[in-house]
N, C-alpha and C positions, 0 to 999 in steps of 0.2 A: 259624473258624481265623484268627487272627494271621499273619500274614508282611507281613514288611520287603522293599522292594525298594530295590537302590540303585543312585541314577542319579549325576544330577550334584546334586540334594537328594532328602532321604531321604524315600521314599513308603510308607504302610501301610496293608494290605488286610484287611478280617474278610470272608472268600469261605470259600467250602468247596470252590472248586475253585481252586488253583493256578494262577495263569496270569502272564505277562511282559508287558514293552514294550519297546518300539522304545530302543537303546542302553543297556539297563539292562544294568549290572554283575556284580549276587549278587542270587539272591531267598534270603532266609533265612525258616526256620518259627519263631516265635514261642513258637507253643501249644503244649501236650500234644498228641501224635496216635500212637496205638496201633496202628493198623492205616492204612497207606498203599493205599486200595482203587482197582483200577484205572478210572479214567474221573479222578481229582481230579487230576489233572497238566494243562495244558492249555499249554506253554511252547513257543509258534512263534515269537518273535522268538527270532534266537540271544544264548544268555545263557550266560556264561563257567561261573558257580556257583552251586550248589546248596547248602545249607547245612540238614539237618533235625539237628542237633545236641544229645543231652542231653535231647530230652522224650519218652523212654519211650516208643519205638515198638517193635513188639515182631513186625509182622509186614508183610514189603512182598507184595503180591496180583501173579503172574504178570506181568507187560507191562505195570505199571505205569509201566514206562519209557520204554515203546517209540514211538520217532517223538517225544522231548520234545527240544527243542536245545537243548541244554546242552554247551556245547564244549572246559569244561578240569578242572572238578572237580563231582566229586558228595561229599558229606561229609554222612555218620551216624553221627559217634562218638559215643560215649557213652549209646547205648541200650541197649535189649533184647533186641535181637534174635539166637536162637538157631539157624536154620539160613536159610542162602541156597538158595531150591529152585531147578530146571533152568528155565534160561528168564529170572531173573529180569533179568538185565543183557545186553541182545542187541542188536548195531550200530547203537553211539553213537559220538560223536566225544569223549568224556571223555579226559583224558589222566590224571587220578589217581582212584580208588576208592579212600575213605577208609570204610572199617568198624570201624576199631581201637577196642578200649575196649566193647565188646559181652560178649555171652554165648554166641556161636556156638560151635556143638560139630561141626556138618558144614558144610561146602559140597560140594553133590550135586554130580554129572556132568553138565555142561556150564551150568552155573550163569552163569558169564562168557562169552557167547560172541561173535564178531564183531565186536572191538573195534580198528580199525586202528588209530588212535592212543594206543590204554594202553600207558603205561609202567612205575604204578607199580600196585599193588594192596597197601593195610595193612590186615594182621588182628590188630595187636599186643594184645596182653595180651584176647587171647581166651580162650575154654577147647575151643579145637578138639582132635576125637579122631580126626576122619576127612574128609581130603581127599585127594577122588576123582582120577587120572592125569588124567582131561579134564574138569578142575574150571573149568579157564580153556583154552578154546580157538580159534583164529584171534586171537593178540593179539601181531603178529610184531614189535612197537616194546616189550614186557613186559620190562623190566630190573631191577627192583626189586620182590621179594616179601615182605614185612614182618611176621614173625611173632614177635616180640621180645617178652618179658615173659608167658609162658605159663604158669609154673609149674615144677613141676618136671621136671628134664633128662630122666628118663627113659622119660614119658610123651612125651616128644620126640621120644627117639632111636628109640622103637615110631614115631609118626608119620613121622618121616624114612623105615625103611623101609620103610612102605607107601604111599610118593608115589614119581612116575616121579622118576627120575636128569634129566629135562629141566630141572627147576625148583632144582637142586641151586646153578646158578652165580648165579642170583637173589636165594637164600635170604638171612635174617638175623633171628639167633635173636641171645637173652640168657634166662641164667638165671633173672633177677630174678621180681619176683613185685608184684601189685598192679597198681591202674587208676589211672592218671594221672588230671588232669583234661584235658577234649578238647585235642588241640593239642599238648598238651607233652612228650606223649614218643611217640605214632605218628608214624612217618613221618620222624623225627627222622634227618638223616644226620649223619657227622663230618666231611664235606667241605661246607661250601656255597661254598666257590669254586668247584667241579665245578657243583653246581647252577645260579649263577650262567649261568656259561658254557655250559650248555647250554640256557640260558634265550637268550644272547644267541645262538648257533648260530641259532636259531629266529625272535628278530627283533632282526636286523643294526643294526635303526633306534635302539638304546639304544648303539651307540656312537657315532651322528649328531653331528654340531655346526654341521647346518647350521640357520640363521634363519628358513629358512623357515615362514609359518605353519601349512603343512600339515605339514609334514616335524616339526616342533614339538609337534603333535598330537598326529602319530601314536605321537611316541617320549612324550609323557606316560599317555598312554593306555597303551603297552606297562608304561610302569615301573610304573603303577597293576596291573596285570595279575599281575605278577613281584611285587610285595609281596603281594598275595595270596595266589600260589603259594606265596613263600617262608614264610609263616606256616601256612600247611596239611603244604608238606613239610618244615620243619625244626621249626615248634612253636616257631618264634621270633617276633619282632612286628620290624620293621625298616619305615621311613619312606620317602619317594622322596629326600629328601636323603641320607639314610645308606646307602640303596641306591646313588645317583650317586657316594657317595664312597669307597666299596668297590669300584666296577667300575675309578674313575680309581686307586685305587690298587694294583689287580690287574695294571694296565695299566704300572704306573709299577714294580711290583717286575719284571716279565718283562721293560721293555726294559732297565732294566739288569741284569738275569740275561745278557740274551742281545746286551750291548752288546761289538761285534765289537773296540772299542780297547782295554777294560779286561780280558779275559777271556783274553787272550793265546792260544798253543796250548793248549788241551785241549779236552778233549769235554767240551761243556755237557747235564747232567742234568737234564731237563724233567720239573713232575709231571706227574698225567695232564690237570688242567685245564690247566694253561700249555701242554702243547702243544696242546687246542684252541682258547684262545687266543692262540698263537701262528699256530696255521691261518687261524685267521679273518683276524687283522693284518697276517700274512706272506708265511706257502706254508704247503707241505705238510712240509719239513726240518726235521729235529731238528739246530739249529747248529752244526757244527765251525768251529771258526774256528783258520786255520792262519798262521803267522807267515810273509813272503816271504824264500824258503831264500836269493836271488842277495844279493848287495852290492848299493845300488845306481849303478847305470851312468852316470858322468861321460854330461853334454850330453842326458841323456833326462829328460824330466819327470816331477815325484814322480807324477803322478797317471795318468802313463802306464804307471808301474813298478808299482801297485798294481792294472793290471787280469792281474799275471802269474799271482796263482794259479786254480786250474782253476776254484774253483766258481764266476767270475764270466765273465757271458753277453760272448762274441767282439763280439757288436753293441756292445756296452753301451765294450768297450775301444777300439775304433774310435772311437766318436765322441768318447771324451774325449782322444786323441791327436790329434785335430784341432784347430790355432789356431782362435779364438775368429774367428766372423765380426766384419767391423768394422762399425761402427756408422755408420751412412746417414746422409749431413750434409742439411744443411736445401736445399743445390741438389740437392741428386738428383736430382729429378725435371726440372730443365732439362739435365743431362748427354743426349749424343747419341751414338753408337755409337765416334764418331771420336774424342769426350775423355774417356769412363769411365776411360781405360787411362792418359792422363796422367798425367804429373808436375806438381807446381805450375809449375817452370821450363819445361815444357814446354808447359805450357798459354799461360805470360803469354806466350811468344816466340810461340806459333801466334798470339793477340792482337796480338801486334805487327806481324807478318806482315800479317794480314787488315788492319787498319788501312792500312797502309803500298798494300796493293792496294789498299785504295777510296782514298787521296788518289791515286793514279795517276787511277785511272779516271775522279776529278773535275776532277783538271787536264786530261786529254785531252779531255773534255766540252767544260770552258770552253775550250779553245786551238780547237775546232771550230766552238763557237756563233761566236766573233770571227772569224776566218777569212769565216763566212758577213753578218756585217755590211756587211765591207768591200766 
């Protein structure tokens, strides 16, 4: 058996047993393989993706899964495979189950089970006739159920009512008819700004601009991560530069959406990725931005007048109503208790003073020492 492993250069295995390494990225299968039998997995370094795509597998063996680390996608599109049995997919840490582009007609009862971090499950352009109420169970992150391009509507509308109403808000059907090639139409959303963002929800460090080498790393390794995903959940191919200039420019439509001088009074209409993008950036507010009702006030300062309306924090108006401290001249630090508080005129005349007391005190000296000659 063939498989690719990809690190930071591309390594390939002829094993009959599956197995990873230490930083590796995707293992992909190469070869034909018909039957996935349990013992040929063997993946204890953790490894993001799985990839057996398009060579006619046709059957995975119970627990062929089980205990392999694989942390963000498993991807079988484009095989054979016609039913998922109970047991097959049991607590992993996958976040997408890509099956779309298959032959499945069932998935049994409790098929998918113990999956805390799945979000998405694609069975698009399947020919399913029957999915069981706890076909997917323990999967409380599950938002996206993918069943688009099945056929016709009314072999649907019988499916639809014999699945529970749980899976109803998940759902996403199409009419359409026909198997894509892998990729290009499971999994496919109409938003990937939403995806985006909630890629960045997940890791923070792709909006970084620190230099750090570590910090540098890490956010290239994440964006490596995120083109990945985005080409398994959207069936698009997108780069790490095209990626970087999509997020700056998500970034750069929301702050002027949500720019508080040009938008005057009204309520600003967030979609639903800009307001998770705004959460991350901002707060938790969806922006009113309200114009200040007073005139403003002869001898008060403009910047004291703009902390009148409510949504701005009391502390925050305080401190910009305070004069600026003054700036620490270069004697500072020989000032003494007694001339901090001085005036310049005030200081040269204490100078003059003290001067004026020690020629005292030198003449009385010398008029003493002569005295004692004589």
């Amino acid at each position: 058996m063939e498989v690719l492993i990809l690190e930071l250069e591309t390594i390939t295995q002829n094993k009959e047993v599956i197995t990873s390494q230490e930083n590796a990225l995707s293992i992909t299968v190469l070869s034909d393989v018909t039957v996935l039998h349990r013992g040929m997995l063997e993946i204890t370094p953790e490894t993001p993706y799985f990839r057996l795509d398009a060579h006619n597998l046709e059957k995975i063996e119970i627990r062929t899964f089980d205990n392999q680390n694989i942390t963000e996608i498993i991807s079988l599109n484009g095989n054979k495979l016609t039913v998922i049995a109970t047991g097959t997919f049991k607590n992993m840490k996958i976040r997408i189950l890509d099956l779309g582009c298959n032959k499945i007609t069932h998935v049994e009862e409790n098929a998918i089970t113990d999956m805390p971090n799945l979000e998405e499950i694609l069975l698009a352009q399947n020919k399913i006739v029957e999915l069981h109420a706890n076909s997917f169970v323990n999967a409380p992150k599950m938002w996206i159920l993918d069943m688009q391009f099945m056929g016709r509507m009314n072999k649907k509308k019988q499916l639809l009512v014999s699945m529970s109403t749980k899976y109803e808000h998940m759902l996403r059907m199409s009419s359409s008819s026909g198997c894509e090639s892998p990729g290009s139409g499971a999994g496919k959303t109409a938003n990937s700004q939403l995806f985006i963002v909630r890629e960045i929800e997940k890791r923070p460090e792709l909006l970084s601009k620190s230099q750090l080498p570590n910090e540098k790393a890490k956010k290239e390794k994440s964006l490596l991560e995120v083109v990945e995903l985005y080409e398994v959940h959207l069936g698009l191919r997108i780069s790490q530069q095209q990626l970087k200039k999509k997020i700056n420019n998500m970034k750069s439509r929301l702050k002027k959406k949500t720019d508080k001088q040009k938008t005057g009074n009204k309520r600003i209409t967030l979609h639903e990725w800009e307001k998770i993008l705004y959460k991350i950036l901002e707060g938790d507010d969806n922006p009113t931005i309200n114009k200040i009702p007073e005139p403003a006030v002869a001898g008060m300062a403009k910047r004291a007048q703009e902390c009148e309306p409510k949504h701005r924090e009391e502390k925050n108006c305080e401190k910009s109503r305070r004069s600026p401290e003054p700036k620490k001249s270069k004697l500072y630090n020989y000032e003494t208790e007694e001339t901090h508080s001085l005036t310049t005129t005030e200081l040269q005349r204490l100078v003059l003073l003290e001067q004026l007391k020690a020629a005292r005190m030198q003449r009385e000296y010398i008029l003493k020492k002569m005295e004692r000659l004589e």
